[in-house]
C-alpha positions as CSV (number, residue, x, y, z in Angstrom):
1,X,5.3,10.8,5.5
2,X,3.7,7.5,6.1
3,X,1.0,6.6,4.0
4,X,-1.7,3.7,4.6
5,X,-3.4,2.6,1.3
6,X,-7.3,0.8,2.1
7,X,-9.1,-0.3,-1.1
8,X,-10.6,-3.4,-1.7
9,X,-8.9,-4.6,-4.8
10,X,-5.4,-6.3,-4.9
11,X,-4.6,-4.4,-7.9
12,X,-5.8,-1.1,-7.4
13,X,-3.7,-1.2,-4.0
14,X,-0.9,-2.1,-5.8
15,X,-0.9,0.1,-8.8
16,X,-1.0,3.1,-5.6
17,X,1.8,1.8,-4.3
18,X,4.2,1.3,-7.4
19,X,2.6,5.2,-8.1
20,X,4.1,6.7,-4.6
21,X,7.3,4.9,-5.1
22,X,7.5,6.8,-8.8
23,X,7.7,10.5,-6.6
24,X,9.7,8.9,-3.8
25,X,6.7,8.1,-1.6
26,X,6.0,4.2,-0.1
27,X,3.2,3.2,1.2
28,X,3.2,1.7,5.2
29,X,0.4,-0.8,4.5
30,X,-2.0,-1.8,2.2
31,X,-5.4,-3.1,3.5
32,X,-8.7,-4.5,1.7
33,X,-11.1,-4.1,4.7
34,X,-12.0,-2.0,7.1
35,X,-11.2,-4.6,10.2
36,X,-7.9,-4.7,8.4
37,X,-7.9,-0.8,8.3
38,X,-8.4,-0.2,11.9
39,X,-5.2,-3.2,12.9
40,X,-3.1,-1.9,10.7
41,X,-3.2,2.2,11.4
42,X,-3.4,0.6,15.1
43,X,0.0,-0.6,14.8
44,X,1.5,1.7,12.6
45,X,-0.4,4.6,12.4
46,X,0.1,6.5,9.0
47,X,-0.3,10.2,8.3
48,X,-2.5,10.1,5.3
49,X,-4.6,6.9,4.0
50,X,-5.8,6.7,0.9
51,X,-9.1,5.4,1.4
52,X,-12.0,3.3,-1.2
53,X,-15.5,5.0,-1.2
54,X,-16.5,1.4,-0.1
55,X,-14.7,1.8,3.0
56,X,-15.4,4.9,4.1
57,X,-18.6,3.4,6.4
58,X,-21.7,4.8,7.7
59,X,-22.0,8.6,7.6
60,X,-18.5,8.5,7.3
61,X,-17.6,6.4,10.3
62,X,-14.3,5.0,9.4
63,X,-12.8,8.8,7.9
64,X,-14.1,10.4,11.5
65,X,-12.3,7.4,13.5
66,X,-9.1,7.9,11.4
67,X,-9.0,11.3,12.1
68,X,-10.0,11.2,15.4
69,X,-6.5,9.5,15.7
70,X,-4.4,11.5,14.1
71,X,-4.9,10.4,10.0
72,X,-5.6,12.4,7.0
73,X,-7.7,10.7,4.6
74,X,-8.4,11.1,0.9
75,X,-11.1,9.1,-0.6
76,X,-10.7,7.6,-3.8
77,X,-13.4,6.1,-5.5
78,X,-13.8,5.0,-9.6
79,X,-16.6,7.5,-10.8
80,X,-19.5,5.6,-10.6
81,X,-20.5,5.1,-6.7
82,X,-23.1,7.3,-5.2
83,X,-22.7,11.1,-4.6
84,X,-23.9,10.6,-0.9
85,X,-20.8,8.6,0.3
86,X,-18.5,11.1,-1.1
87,X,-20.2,13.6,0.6
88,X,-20.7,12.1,3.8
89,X,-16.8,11.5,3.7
90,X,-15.9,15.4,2.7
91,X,-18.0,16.3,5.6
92,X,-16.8,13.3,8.4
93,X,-13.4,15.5,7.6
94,X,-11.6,13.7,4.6
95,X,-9.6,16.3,2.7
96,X,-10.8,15.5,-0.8
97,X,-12.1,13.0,-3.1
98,X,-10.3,11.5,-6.9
């Protein structure tokens, strides 16, 4: 399985990847934008991305164009963003939120 990993901080996108290599998992690429996002699954399209709140976009723009093309996505966000997001992400298709 190919996994993507978009989040904004250096060592939150880190400490995901050193956890997928602890179950035998690695991690395809590791973004901290969505411009970044969209190049990278372009050229190596993963099969799940593991996805900041903050990048999820508009109404869930960025999890709809992901899965438009192929991508799982589960959003990961640290507790204290809005509700709304995560919900407009759950219902742009993502399959859950940590």
């Amino acid at each position: 399985m190919k996994i993507g990993i978009a989040h904004p901080d250096r060592l939150t996108r880190e400490a995901l990847r050193r956890s997928l290599a602890t179950i035998e998992l690695s991690a395809c690429w590791t973004v901290n934008d969505a411009r970044d996002l969209d190049r990278a699954n372009r050229r190596d399209p993963a099969d799940l991305v593991v996805l900041a709140l903050s990048l999820v976009g508009a109404n869930g723009s960025q999890v709809r164009g992901l899965i438009e093309d192929g991508c799982a996505c589960l959003v990961l966000s640290d507790g204290n963003e809005a509700a709304p997001a995560i919900y407009d992400a759950l219902s742009a298709g993502a399959l859950g939120h940590v």
